[in-house]
N, C-alpha and C positions, 0 to 999 in steps of 0.2 A: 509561075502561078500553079497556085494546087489542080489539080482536078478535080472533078465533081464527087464521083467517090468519096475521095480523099476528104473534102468538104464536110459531106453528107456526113459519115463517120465522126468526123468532130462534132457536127453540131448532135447527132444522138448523144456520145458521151457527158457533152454539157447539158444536154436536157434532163436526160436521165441522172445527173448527178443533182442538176438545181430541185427538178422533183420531190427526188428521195429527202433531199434537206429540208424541202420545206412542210412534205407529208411528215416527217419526222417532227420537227418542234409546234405543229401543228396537232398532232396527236397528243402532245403534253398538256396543254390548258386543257385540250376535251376531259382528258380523262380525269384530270386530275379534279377539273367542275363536276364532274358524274359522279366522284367515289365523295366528294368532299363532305357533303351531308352526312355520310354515314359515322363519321370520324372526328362530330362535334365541330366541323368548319374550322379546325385551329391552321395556323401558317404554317403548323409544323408537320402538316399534310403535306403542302409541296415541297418542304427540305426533303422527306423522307423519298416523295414522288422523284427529286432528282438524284438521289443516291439511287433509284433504280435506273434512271438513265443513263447515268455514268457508267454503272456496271455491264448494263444492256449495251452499251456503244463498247465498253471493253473488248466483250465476246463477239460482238459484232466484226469488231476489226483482227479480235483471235482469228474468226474463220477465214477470214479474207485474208490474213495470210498464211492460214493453211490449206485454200486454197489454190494461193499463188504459189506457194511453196515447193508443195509436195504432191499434188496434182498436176497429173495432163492437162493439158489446157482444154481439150474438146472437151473433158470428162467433166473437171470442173464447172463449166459453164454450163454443165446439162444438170449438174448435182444442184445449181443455183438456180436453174428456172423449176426442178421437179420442186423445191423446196417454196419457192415463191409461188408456186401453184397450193401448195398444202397452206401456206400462211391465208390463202387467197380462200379456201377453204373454211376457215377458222372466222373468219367475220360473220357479223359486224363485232365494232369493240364497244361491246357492250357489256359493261360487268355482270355477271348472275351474283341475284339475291342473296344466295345461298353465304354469302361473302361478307354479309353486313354483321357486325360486332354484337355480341351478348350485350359485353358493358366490362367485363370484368376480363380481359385478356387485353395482351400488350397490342396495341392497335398498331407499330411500327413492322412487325413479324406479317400482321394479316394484311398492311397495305401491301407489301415486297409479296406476299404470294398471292395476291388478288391480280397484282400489275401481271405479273411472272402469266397467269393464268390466260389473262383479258389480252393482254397487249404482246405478250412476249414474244414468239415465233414473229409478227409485223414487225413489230419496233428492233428485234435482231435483223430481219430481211433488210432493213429500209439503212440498220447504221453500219451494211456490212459495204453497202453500193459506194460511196465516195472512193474508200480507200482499195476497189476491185476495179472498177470503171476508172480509175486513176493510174493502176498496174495496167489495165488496158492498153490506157492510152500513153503510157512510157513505152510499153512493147512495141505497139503501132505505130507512134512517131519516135522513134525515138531519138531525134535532136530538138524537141522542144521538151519543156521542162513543164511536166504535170503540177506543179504545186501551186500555180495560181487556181488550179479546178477546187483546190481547197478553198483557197479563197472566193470562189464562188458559192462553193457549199455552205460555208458562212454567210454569206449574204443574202441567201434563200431562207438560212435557220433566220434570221433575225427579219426577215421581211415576214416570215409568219407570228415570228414572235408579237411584235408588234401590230400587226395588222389585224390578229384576233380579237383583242378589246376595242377596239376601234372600228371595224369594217364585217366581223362576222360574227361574233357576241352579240350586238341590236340588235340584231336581223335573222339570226337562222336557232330555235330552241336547240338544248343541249343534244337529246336526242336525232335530229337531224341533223344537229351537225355531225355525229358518232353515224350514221348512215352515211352521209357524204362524203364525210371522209375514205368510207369503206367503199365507196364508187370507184372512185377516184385511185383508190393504192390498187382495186383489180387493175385499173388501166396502166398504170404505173409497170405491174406485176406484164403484162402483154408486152407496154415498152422495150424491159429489160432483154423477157424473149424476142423481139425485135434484134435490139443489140446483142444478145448471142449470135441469133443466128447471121445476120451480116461478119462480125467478129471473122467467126469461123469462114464462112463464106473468102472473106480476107486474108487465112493463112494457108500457106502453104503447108503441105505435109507433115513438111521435118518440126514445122512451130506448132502444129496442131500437137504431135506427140511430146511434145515437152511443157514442162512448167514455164509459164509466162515468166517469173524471174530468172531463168535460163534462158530463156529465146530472145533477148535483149540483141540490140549489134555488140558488137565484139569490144567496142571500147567503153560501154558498159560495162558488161558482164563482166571483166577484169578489174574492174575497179575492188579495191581490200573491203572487207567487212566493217564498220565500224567499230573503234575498241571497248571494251567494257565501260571503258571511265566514260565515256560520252554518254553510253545508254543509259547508267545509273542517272546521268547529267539532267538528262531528257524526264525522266521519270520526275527527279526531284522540280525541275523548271514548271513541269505541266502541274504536278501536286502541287505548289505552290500558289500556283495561277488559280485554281479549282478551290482551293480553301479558302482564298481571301475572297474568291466570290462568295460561296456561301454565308462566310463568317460578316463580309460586310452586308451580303444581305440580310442576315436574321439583326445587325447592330441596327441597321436603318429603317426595319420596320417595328422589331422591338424597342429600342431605344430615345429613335428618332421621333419617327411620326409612324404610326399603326395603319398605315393608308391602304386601304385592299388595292392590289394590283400594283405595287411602288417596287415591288420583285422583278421587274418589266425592266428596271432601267439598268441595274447594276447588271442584269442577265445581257441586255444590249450591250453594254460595257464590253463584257468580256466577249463576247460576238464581235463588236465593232473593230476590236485588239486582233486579232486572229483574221479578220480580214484583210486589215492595214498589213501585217506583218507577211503576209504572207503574196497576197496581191504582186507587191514590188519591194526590193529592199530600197527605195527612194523615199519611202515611208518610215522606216525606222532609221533614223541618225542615230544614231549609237550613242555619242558623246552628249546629244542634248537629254536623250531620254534618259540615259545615266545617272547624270546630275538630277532629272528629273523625276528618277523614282527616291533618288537619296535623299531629295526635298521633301516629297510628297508624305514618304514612310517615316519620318519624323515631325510633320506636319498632323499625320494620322494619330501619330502613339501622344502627341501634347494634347490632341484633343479629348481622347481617353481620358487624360489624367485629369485637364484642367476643369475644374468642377464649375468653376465662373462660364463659361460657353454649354453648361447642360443643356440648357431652355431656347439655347440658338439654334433655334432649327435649322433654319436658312442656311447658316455657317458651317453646323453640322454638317449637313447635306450634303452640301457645296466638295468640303472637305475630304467626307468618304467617297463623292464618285469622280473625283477629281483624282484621289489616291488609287482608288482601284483602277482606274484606267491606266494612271501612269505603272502602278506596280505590272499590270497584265499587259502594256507593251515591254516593259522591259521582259518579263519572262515569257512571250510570246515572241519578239524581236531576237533575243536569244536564241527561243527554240528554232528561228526561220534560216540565223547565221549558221547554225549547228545540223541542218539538216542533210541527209546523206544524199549517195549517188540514187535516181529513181529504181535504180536493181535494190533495195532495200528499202524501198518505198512507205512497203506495208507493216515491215518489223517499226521503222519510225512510230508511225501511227498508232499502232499497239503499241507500243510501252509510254507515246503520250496521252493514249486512253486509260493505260494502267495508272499514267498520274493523275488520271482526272479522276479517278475513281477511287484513289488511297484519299487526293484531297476530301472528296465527296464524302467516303464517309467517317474519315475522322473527323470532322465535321456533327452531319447528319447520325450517326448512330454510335460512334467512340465519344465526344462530347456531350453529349446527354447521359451518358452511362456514368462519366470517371470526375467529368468539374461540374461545381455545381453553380456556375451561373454561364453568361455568355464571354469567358475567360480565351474561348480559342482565335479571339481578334488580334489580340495584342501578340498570342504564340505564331500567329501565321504572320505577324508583321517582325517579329525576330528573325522568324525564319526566310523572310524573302530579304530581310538585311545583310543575314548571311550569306547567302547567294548572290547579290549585291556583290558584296565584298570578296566573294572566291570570285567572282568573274571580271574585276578590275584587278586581278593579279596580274603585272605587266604592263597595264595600260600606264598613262601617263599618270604620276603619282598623285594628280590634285583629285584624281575619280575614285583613290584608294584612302584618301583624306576622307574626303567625303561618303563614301561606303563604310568607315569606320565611326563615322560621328552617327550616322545614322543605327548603324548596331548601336552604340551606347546610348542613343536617346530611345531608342525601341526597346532597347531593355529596362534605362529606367525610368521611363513614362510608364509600361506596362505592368511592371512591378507596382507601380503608387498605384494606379488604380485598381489595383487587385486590391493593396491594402487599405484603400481608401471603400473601397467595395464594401470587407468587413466591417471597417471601424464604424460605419452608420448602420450595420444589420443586426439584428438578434437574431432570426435565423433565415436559412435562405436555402431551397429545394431548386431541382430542377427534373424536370419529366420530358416523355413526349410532348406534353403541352403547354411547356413553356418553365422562365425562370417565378419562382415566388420567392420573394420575399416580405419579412415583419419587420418593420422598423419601429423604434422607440424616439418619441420625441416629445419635448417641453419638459415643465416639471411643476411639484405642487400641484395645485388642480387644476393643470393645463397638462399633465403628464398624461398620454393617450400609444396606442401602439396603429398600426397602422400597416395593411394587405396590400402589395404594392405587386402589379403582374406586368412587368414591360413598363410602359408609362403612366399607366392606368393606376389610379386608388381604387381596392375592391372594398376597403373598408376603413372605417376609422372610428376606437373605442377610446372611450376617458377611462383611467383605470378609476381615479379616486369620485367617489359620490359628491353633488347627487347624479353627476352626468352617465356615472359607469352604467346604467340602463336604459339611457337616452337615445333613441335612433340617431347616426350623425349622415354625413355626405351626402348622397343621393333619395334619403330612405327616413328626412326628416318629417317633422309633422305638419309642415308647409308644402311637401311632394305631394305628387301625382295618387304614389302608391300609400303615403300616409294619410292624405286627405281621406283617400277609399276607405283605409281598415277603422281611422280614428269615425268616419260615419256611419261604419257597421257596429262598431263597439258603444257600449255593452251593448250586449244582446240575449234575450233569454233565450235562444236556441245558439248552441256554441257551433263556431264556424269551423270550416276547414277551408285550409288554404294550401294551396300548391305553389311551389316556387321551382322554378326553372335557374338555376345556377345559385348556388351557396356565400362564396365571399366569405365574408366572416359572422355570417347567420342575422346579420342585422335587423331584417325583419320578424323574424322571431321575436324582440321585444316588443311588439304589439300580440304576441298571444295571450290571451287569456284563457283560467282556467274553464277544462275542457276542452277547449281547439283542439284542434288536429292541423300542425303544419306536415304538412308532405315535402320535403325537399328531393331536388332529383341533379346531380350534379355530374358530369363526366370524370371530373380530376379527383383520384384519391388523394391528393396532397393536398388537395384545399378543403376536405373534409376533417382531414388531422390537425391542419392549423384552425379552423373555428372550435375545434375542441379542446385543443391544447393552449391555444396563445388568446384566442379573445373568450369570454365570459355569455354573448350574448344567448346561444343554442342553453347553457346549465341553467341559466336563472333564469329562461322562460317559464311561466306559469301552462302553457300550451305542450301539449304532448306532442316531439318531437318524433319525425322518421324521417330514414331519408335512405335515395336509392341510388346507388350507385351507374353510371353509365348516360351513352346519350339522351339528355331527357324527350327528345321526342320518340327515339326507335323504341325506351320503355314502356311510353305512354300507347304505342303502338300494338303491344303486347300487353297492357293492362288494361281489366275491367273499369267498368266507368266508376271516376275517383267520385261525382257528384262535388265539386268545388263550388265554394260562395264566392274562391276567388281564387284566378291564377296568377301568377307574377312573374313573367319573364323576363328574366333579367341575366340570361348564360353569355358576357361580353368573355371575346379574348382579345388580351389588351385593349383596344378603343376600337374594335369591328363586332358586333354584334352577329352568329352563323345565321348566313343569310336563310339554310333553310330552315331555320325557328320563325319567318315572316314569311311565308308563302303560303297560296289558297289550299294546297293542300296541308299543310302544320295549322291551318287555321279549324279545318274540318275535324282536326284530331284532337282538338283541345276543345271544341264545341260537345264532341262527344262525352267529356268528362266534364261538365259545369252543370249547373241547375239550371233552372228555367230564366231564374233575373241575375245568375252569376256573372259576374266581371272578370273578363281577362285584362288583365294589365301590363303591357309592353315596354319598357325602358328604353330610349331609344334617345339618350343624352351622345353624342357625335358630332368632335370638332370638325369632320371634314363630309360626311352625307347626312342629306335631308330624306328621314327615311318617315318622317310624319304623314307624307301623302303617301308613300307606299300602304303603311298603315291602314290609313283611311283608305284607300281602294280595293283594300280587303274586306271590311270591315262591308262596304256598300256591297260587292260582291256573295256576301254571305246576308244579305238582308241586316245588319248589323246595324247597331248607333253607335257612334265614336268621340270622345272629350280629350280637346290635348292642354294636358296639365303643364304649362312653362313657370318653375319656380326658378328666382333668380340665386337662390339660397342666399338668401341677406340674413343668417342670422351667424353672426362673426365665426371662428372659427369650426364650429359644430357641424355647420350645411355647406355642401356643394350645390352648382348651379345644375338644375335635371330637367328632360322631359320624357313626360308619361303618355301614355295613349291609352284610355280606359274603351273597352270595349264591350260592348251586352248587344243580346237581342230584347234587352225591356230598357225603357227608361227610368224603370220604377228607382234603383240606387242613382243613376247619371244625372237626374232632374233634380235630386236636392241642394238644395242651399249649397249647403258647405263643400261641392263640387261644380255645380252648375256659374256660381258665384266664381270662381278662379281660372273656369274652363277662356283659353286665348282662341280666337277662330281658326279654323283649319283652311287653305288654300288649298281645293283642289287641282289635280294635275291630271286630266281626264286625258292630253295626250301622252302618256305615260301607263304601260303596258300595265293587265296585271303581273305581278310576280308570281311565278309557280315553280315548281320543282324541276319543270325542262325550261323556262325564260329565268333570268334577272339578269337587269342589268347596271355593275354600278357605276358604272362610268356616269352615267343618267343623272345620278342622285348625289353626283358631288355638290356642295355648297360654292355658289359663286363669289 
């Protein structure tokens, strides 16, 4: 039986490792909810958010093992609490202002140096602990085997993952939770000095003066280095794992269903693989998950192609997080069989954080730059076929069968759907925020083009007359927002209008001459396509402008526009930036209206009910509110919309031809307001 000591010792190391795991994936949603407003709310704020973590746990596990390495061990662990005292220094993680976007710079550069600024020294401290506290505890015992602390460190990351939308998002505003958090990592930061000084307290002389990877027992220490070919192995297994995350993450929320928060599951995916695998190897059968990622990765690349299962969500779904789990235990099972003696503990570590971070951001910042749609799902399903197939070299031949059927179907499944990508596009961008494309479709006077961002229609034109100047989709004369302008017009004092997100200018053909449409859109790519590809911005009679950047930080920085009416309408794909509906975006857009102006909120959402949000704005601010539900029944021309008109006069909301189509509003009086430190959407999903 152990001693007390001895005990004592273990259970710091596992605390101090579960800790650091869960302060760490804990500090990801915060931050990433704090910076998000500034950066238009697109999804493609947290891709870029985890290509900083990846690279941040990189160096993390750099220093730990240049700590373990090439440092004394007393020295070391004093260079680790002086450094955790300076991180401890730097709180809270709170971003400065100073950080929030013009409009007109690449917002990908300013998120990675805002992170690097806010969170950097913490988030290195916290991803340096697993793989340090891990070298620890090899030195200290060293007849048990450190690698399930990994597997504990995993199941901390994903108990916060999880737990945050569910158990501390209700409940604690953004801002408090960013203080709390920062309680909590000083204590943390005390812990760790704790476990120094016992550590030390624990070695004797001769271990103190040496590097913890040297002061091993002796039949460690002697164990060979592992050879190049294996490192390179490790590197490509973990890059593997890390890009099919990402890449199935952006296919299932761009693709699939646009769900805020649905990033949550494939993230636990690859969390829950890394735990299994590493836990116990009674968890990875080798031969079942074999066959099983060779199933999966040609199950993945048919559904790519097959165009007949688009609209199957469910299947969809099902499909990708079934494939990415099988793909991430095969190349997490892998990485667990392949893992070295604990005297190289920390070199492993680093170069599977090195893989997590080529995956990340070729991904994250190489695929946005060089393809121009979401093309690196089907490249990371080749590639994990190939490695498949090099690593059933030897095994029994029906696993190198089947590793080869699956390269041939991953290449050409992924091929057709690339070609199958163009053959229905006219053109098609891709930015930070997100894939665009124009498709062309029908013909004769049903020939129409068509703004298509993820799932989402941003617009839909007839080319040939009389329709080519006809509002269509969301933005007909049966909406919300066209009932509003069609009962302003004519009018012998000419309006101005503000619109909040572009699309393909649609609203614009209700100007008339003299108007002033103000447009304020984040994406320069969806400004070139309403000028280029649709008609609606040239043939307006209304004098066109428009500004580039977030439309609210502009409007934040602009003199009052005086609007007869605003029109928010900035969706990315089917989620609306939640901070364009909060009490303080509502304050800032009052500031720019007349006395009887209307704001107008778009707020058409297959999966949240954001109408009472709305409306408990709307009362909040003295406000009157009409929710426009058109079911678009006029055949191919209208989509199905709702509107929320808001004023502080009755005097536009009481007439006929809006009061007449206004559906009742159900208040939700137990349901918070929204504000810039609360929202929450779990709340507001549709049951």
């Amino acid at each position: 039986m152990r001693d007390r000591p001895e005990r004592l010792l273990m259970t710091l190391y596992a605390t101090t490792i579960f800790l650091s795991a869960f302060l760490l994936f804990l500090m990801q949603p915060i931050i990433a909810k704090e910076i998000l407003p500034w950066f238009g709310g697109s999804a493609a704020v947290w891709t870029t958010c985890l290509v900083f973590f990846q690279v941040a746990l990189l160096a993390g596990y750099a220093y730990a093992d240049w700590l373990v390495r090439r440092l004394r061990a007393d020295r070391a662990l004093r260079v680790h609490v002086v450094l955790l005292a300076l991180a401890v220094v730097l709180l809270p993680i709170i971003p400065a202002t100073h950080w929030k976007p013009l409009g007109d710079e690449n917002p990908l550069w300013r998120i990675l140096g805002l992170m690097t600024a806010t969170i950097g020294l913490p988030y290195f401290m916290l991803s340096s602990t697993s793989p340090l506290m891990q070298a620890l505890f090899a030195q200290r015992f060293p007849g048990r085997s450190p690698y399930r602390l990994f597997a504990l460190s995993n199941f901390a990351s994903m108990l916060a993952l999880i737990g945050y939308p569910f158990v501390i998002e209700p409940w604690l505003a953004t801002r408090m939770q960013a203080n709390t958090w920062s309680v909590i990592f000083a204590g943390f930061a005390l812990l760790c000095t704790l476990v120094a000084f016992v550590t030390l307290r624990s070695l004797d002389k001769a271990a103190r003066a040496a590097p913890f990877a040297g002061a091993s027992a002796d039949a460690i220490a002697h164990q060979p280095a592992p050879a190049l070919a294996r490192q390179v192995l490790w590197v490509a297994l973990a890059a593997t794992g890390s890009l099919l995350l990402l890449a199935v993450t952006n296919h299932i929320t761009e693709n699939i269903a646009a769900v805020p928060l649905l990033w949550i599951v494939p993230l636990s995916i690859y969390l829950l693989t890394f735990i299994l695998c590493f836990d116990s190897s009674r968890w990875y059968r080798r031969g079942f998950f074999l066959v099983l990622a060779a199933t999966m990765l040609g199950a993945m690349a048919w559904t790519l192609a097959d165009e007949r299962v688009t609209h199957e969500l469910a299947l969809q779904f099902g499909v990708f997080c079934a494939g990415l789990f099988a793909a991430c235990m095969f190349c997490h099972g892998e990485l667990a069989r392949l893992k070295p003696s604990p005297r190289y503990l920390t070199r492993f570590y680093l170069l599977v954080a090195l893989g997590g971070a080529i995956g990340s951001t070729l991904v994250g910042i190489v695929a946005p730059m060089v393809l121009q749609a979401s093309f690196e799902l089907p490249f990371g399903l080749v590639l994990c076929a190939a490695l498949l197939a090099w690593r059933t070299r030897g095994v029994a031949p029906v696993f190198g069968v089947l590793a080869a059927a699956a390269l041939v179907v991953t290449l050409g499944a992924g091929g057709y759907a690339i070609h199958t990508f163009y053959a229905s596009t006219l053109y098609a961008t891709r930015n930070f925020y997100g894939v665009l494309r124009v498709q062309q479709a029908g013909s004769g006077p049903t020939l129409r083009r068509l703004l298509v961002h993820g799932t989402i229609l941003h617009g839909n034109q007839y080319l040939a007359p009389p329709l080519k100047r006809e509002p269509s989709t969301y933005y007909t004369r049966t909406s919300g927002i066209g009932l509003l302008l069609e009962t302003l017009n004519p009018s012998l004092t000419p309006l101005k209008v503000g619109m909040i997100g572009l699309g393909t200018g649609t609203l614009a053909a209700y100007g008339a001459k003299g108007d002033i449409y103000r447009i304020y859109d984040i994406n320069p790519a969806v400004i070139r396509i309403a000028h280029e590809y649709f008609t609606y911005l040239g043939d307006s009679d209304a004098t066109i402008e428009t500004r580039l950047g977030d439309a609210r930080l502009t409007l934040e920085r602009e003199a009052p526009q005086h609007f007869d009416v605003l029109a928010i309408d900035a969706f990315s794909s089917d989620a609306i930036p939640v901070h364009l509906i909060t009490t303080e975006a509502m304050s800032i857009y009052l500031r720019h209206m007349k006395p009887d102006g209307v704001i107008a909120i778009h707020v058409t959402n297959r999966f949240l009910d954001l109408v009472p949000v709305v409306d408990a704005l709307a009362k909040a601010h003295g406000l009157h509110a009409v929710w426009i539900a058109d079911d678009g029944d006029i055949g191919e021309l209208a989509s199905r919309s709702d509107w929320v008109l808001v004023s502080a006069s009755t005097k536009v909301l009481d007439r006929p031809q809006i009061a007449g189509h206004a559906t009742p509003i159900v208040a939700r009086p137990d349901w918070r307001l929204w504000t810039d430190d609360f929202n929450n959407l779990i709340q507001v999903f549709k049951r």
